[in-house]
N, C-alpha and C positions, 0 to 999 in steps of 0.2 A: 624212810619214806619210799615207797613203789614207785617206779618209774610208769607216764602213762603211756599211752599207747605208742610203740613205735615202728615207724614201714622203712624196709631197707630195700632203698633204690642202688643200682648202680649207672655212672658213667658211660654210655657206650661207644664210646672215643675209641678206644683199641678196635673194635671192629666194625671197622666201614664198609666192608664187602659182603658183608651176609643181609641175604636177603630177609625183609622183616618176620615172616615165618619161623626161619631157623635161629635168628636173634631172639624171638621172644622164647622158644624153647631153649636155648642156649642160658637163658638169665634165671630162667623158672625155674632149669634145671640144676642152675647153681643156687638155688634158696631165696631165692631174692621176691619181695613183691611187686616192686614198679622200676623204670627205666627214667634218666635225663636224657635225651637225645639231642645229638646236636643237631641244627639246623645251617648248614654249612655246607659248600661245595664239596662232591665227594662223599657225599653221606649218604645216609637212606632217604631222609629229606634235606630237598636243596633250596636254598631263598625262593629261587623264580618260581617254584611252584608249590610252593608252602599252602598255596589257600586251598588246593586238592588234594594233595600228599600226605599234610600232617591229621588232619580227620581222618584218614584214611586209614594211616597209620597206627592211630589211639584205636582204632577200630580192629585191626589186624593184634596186636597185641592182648588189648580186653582178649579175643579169642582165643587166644592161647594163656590165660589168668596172669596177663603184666599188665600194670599201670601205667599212662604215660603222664609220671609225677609233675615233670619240667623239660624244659628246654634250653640249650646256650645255644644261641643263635642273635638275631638282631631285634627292633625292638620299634619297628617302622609298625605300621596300622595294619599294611597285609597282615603279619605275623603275629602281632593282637588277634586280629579279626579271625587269622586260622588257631588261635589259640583258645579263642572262646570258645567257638565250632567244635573242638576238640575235647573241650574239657578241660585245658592244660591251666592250671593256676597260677604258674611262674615262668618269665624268663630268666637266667641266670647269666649275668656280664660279670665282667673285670674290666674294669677303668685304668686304662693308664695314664700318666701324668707327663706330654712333651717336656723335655727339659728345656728347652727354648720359652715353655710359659709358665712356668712356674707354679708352685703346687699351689697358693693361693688362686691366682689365675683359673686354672686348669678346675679344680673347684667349683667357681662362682660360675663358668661356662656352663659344667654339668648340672649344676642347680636349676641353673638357666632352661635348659634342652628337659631336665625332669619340669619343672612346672609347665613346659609345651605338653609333654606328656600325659599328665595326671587327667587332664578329661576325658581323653582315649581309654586310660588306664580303670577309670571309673565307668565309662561306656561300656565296654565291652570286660569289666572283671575279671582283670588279669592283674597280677602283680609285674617290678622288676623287682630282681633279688640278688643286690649288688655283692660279691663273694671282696671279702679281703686276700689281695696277692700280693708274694716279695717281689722285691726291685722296684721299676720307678712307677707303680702303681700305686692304687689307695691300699696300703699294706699293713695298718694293722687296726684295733678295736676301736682306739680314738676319732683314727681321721674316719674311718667309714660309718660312727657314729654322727661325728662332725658333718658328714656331706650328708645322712639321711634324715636325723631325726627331726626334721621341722615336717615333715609329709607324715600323713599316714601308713602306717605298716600293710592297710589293704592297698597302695598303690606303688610305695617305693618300702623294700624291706631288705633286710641282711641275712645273706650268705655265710656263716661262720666257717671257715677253713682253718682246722686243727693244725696243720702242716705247715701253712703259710704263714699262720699265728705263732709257731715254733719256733721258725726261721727267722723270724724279725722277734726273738728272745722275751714274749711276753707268758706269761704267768695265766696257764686257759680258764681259773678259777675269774681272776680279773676280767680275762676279756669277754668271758660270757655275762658276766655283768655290769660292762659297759655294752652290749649292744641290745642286753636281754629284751630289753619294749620294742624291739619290730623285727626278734628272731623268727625267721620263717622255715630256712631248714639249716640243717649241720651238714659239714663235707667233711669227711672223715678220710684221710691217707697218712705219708710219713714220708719224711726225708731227712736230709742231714746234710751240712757242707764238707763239701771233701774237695780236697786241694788239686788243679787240674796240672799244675806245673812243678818243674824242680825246685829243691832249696839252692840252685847257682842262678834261680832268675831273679831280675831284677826288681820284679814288685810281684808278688805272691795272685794270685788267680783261683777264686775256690766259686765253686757250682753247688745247686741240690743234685744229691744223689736219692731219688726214686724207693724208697724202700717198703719193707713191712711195715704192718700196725705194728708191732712191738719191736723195733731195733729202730725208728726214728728219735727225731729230737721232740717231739707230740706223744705226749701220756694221755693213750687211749684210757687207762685208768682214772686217772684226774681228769679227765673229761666226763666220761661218765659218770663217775661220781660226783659232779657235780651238776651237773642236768639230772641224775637221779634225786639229789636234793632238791631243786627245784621244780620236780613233779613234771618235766619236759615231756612233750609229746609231740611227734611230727615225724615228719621225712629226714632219716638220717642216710648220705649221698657218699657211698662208698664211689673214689671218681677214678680205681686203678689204674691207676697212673707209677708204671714201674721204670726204673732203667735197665733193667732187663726183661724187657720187652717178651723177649719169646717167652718167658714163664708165664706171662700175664694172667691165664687162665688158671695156673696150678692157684700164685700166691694169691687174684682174688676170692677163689675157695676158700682159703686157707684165714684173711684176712675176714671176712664172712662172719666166719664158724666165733671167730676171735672178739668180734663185735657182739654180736646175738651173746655169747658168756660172758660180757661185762656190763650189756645193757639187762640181760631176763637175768 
């Protein structure tokens, strides 16, 4: 079965200092159709003036042929409101879970704070598009099925992260079909756990290590393959995210080229 249509966004997390000009020729230049931008202190666009910045923005890019696909940033009615204005059809959050409230807890609050949301969400036609993360957030296909699926997919929807779905050892065939009824876009990266301390310490200490589409613990292959099975079509979110850092520019080329040959 053909794969349908698909647009390769990237992250623009690594580069917070280029002015939006040179970002969108910077992305364009690497293959790419559209951009996630964060909306974050330090950024191109900042919270406090999101409601003139990011229209502006989606404006300055269109000019230069990038899309401004999404956003991670907040999720208040300014950022609705500059997101309609914009064009922008998703915010994208990650949820974490206080360990002082517990993940039921922690849950039933966010349910809570989304159905304050869904009327904004519905006014002004924007989505949120909750990503699954490791550690103590909503981490993998269950629980972030479990917190969304009673909403609609046009107001609360999932973020599928290949990486973070790795790292907490699920199977991407499964998990793309536990969230498949309100998949909005795919994050595509890789990492792996690697041990931060010696074998004479006392309790062992392991991290992600940052890597390729192909040397992570995420089978870019079995991913695609099975969104090619289901006839997938959307925004696929390469969010280069490396631990080596100074390459960043070679290996998201490189990661790109790697994506486009598994999905065309």
């Amino acid at each position: 079965m053909s794969l349908g249509v698909v647009e390769y966004a990237v992250f623009t997390k690594p580069w917070p200092g280029l002015p939006l000009p040179a970002l969108a020729d910077l992305v364009k230049g690497m293959g790419f159709d559209a951009v996630e931008l964060p909306v974050r202190p330090g950024f191109q666009v900042v919270p406090e003036r999101v409601a003139a910045d990011l229209p502006a923005a989606a404006r300055v890019l269109q000019q230069h042929g990038v899309r401004l696909a999404s956003v991670a940033g907040p999720t208040d009615e300014a950022t609705l409101a500059a997101c309609a204005d914009a064009g922008v059809p998703l915010i994208r959050v990650c949820l974490s879970i206080p360990a002082a409230e517990g993940y039921l807890a922690a849950e039933a609050r966010l349910q809570r704070e989304f159905d304050g949301l869904v009327p904004l969400l519905e006014r002004y036609g924007v989505a949120i598009g909750v990503q699954n993360h490791c550690d103590a957030c909503v981490a993998n296909a269950m629980g972030l099925r479990h917190l969304i699926e009673r909403y609609d997919r046009r107001h609360i929807a999932a973020v599928w992260d290949a990486a973070h779905n790795a790292l907490n050892g699920e199977d991407p065939e499964l998990a793309i079909d536990i969230v498949w009824s309100h998949l909005a876009m795919v994050n595509l990266k890789n990492a792996f756990w690697r041990r931060v301390n010696g074998p004479e310490a006392l309790d062992v200490t392991w991290r992600p290590f940052w890597t390729t589409g192909r040397q992570g613990l995420a089978s870019w292959p079995r991913v695609a393959a099975e969104l090619r099975r289901r006839n997938w079509q959307g925004c696929l979110c390469l969010t280069a995210e490396y631990s080596d850092h100074d390459s960043t520019d070679r290996l998201i080329r490189d990661d790109l080229a790697y994506a486009r040959e598994l999905f065309q």
